[in-house]
C-alpha positions in Angstrom: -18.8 78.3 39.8 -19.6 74.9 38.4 -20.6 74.0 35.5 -24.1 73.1 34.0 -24.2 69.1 32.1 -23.9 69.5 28.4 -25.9 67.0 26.4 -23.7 65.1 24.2 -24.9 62.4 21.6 -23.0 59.4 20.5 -24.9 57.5 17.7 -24.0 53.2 16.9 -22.8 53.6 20.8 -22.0 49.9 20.8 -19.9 49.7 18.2 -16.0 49.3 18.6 -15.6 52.9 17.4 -17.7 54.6 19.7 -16.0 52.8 22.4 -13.0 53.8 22.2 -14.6 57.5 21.8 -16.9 57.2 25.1 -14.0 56.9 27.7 -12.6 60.0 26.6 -15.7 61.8 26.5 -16.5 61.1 29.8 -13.0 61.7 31.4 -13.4 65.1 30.3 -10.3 65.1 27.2 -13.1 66.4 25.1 -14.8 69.0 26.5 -12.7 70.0 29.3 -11.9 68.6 33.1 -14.8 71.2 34.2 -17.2 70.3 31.9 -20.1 67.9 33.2 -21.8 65.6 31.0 -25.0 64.3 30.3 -23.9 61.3 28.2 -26.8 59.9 25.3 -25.9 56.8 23.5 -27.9 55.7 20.6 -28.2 52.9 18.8 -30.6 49.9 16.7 -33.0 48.0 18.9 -30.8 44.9 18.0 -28.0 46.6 19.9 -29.5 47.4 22.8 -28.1 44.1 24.9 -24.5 45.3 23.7 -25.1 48.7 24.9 -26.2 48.1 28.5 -23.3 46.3 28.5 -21.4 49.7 27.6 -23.2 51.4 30.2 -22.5 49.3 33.0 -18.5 49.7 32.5 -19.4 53.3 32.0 -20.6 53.2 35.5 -17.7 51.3 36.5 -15.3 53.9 35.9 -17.4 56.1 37.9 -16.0 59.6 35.8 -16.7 62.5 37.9 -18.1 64.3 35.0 -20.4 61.6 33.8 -24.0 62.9 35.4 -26.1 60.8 33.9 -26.0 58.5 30.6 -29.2 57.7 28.7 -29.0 54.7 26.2 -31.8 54.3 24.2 -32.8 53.2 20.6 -35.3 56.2 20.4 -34.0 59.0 18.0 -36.7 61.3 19.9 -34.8 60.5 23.0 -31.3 60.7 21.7 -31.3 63.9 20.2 -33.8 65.9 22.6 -32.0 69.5 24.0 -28.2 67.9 22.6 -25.1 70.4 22.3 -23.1 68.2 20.6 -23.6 65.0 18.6 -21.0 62.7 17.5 -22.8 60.9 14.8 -20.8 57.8 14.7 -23.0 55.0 13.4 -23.3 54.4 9.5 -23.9 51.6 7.0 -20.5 49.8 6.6 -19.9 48.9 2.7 -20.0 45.0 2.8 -18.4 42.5 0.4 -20.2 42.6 -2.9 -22.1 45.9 -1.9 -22.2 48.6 -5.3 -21.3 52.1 -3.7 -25.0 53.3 -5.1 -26.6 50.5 -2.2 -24.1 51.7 0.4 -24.9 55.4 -0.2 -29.0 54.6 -0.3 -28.9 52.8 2.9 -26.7 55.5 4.4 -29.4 57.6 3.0 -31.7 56.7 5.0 -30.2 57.1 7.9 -28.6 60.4 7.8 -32.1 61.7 6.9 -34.2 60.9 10.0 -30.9 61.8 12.1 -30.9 65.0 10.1 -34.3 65.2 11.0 -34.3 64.8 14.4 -31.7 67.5 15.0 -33.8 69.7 13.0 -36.6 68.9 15.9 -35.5 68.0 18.9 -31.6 69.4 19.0 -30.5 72.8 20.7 -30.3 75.3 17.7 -26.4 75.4 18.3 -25.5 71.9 18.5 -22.2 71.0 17.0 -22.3 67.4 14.9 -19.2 65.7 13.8 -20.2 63.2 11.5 -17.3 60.1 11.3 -19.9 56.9 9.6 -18.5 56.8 6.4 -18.9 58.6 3.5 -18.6 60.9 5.9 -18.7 64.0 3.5 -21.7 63.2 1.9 -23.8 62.0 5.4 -23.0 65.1 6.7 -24.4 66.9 3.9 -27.7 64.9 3.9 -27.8 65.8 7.6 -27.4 69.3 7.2 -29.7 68.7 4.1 -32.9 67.8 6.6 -31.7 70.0 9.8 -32.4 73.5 8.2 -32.5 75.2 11.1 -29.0 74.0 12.5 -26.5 76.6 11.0 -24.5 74.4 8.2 -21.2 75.9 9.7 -22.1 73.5 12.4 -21.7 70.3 10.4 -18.3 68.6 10.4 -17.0 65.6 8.4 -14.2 63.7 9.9 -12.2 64.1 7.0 -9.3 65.8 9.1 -7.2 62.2 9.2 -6.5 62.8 5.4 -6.2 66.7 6.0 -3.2 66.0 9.2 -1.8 63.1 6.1 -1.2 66.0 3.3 0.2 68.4 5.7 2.3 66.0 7.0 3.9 65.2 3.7 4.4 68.9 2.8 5.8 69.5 6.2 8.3 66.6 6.2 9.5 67.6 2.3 10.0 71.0 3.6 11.9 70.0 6.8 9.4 72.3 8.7 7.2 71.1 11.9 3.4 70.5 10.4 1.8 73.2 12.8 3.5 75.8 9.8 1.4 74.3 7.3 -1.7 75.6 6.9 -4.9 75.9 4.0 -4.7 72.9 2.5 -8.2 71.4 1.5 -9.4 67.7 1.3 -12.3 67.7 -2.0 -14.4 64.5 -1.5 -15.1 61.4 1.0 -12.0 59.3 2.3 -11.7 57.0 -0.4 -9.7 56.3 -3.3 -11.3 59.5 -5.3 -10.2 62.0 -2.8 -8.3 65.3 -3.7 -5.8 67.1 -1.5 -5.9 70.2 -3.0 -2.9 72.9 -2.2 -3.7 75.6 -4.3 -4.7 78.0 -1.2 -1.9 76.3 1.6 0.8 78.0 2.7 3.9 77.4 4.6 6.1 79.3 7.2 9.9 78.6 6.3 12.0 79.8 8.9 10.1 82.8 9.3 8.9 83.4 6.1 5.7 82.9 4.7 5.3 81.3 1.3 2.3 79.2 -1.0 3.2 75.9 -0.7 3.1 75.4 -4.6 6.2 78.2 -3.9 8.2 76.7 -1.4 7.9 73.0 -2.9 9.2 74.0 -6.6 8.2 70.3 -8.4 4.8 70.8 -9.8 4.9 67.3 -10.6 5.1 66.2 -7.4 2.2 68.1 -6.2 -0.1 66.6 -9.1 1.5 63.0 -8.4 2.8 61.4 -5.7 1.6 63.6 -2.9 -1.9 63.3 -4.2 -1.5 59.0 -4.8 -0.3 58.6 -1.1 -2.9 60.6 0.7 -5.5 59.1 -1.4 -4.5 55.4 -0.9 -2.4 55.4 2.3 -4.3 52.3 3.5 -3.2 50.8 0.8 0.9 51.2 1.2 2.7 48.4 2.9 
């Protein structure tokens, strides 16, 4: 039996991000090669040349799955009976910008989107926010979409996540899928914590804390935390 569409959002739609995330939304390596969609791009009035641009390669590739795609700069429009929302546009920090602007302007913006999920959104849509901080959007989101279950708010924080259990996994000779627990504290940024105190490991077969299987304490304070933290910055 086939499938209804699912309504799926994808906010700054025109931006080089969002892009690269539309084609494999639509070709069904998201949600599933069964799963039609009912694409909804969003983005500023300014934008909105860019973005019919988008949607006419969109069409080009005429996906199977795609059932219909509505681009609009309406946050009414964009966020009316969603399942999932990918909310991808944010106020990048520019050159001689104080963190306090960046976070005010981001503010803003996470607060009507909040909003509108809180009103227009299915009750069980899922939201993955990426704009950067993405930590603290997604909690100004949740913040002004009370009735969305905060279990359903994500921060694409898992890039720093997949970095620290990579580096346990490789010290430990072990393939990363026997890493497990460890927590990122904070935004992606230089302040970050990768925090191991809960993670645990599977060493041929047996099951230890990492903290146990590692042995060098200062290690785990040190170096491991430096390189997640500023990865960008190593050559």
């Amino acid at each position: 039996m086939a499938k209804d569409p699912i309504r799926v959002l994808v906010t700054g739609a025109a931006g080089q991000i969002a892009y690269s995330l539309l084609y494999s939304i639509s070709k069904g390596d998201v949600f599933g090669l069964d799963q039609p969609i009912s694409l909804h791009l969003l983005d500023i009035p300014q934008m909105m040349g860019v973005l019919e641009g988008v949607v006419m390669e969109l069409n080009d590739c005429a996906f199977p799955l795609l059932r219909e795609i509505v681009a609009t700069a309406d946050e009414k429009v964009a966020f009316t009976d969603i399942d999932s929302a990918f909310l991808v546009g944010a106020m990048p920090r520019r050159e001689g910008m104080e963190r306090k602007d960046l976070l005010a302007a981001n503010v803003k913006i996470f607060k009507s989107q909040g909003k509108a999920l809180d009103q227009y959104a299915k009750k069980d849509v899922k939201v993955l926010v990426v704009g950067n901080p993405a930590n603290t959007n997604a909690l100004i989101c949740s913040k002004y979409a009370p009735s969305i279950p905060k279990e359903n708010f994500t921060a694409m924080t898992r890039l720093d996540q997949n970095r620290a259990s990579s580096q346990i996994a490789n010290l430990l000779k072990v393939n990363v899928c026997n890493v497990a627990n460890i927590i990122i504290w904070g935004n992606h940024s230089s302040t970050q914590y990768p925090d191991v105190s809960h993670a645990i490991v599977n060493v041929n077969g047996s099951v230890s804390s990492v903290a146990d299987a590692v042995k060098d304490d200062a290690y785990l304070q040190g170096d491991f935390i430096t390189t997640v933290q500023k990865k960008e910055e190593l050559p």
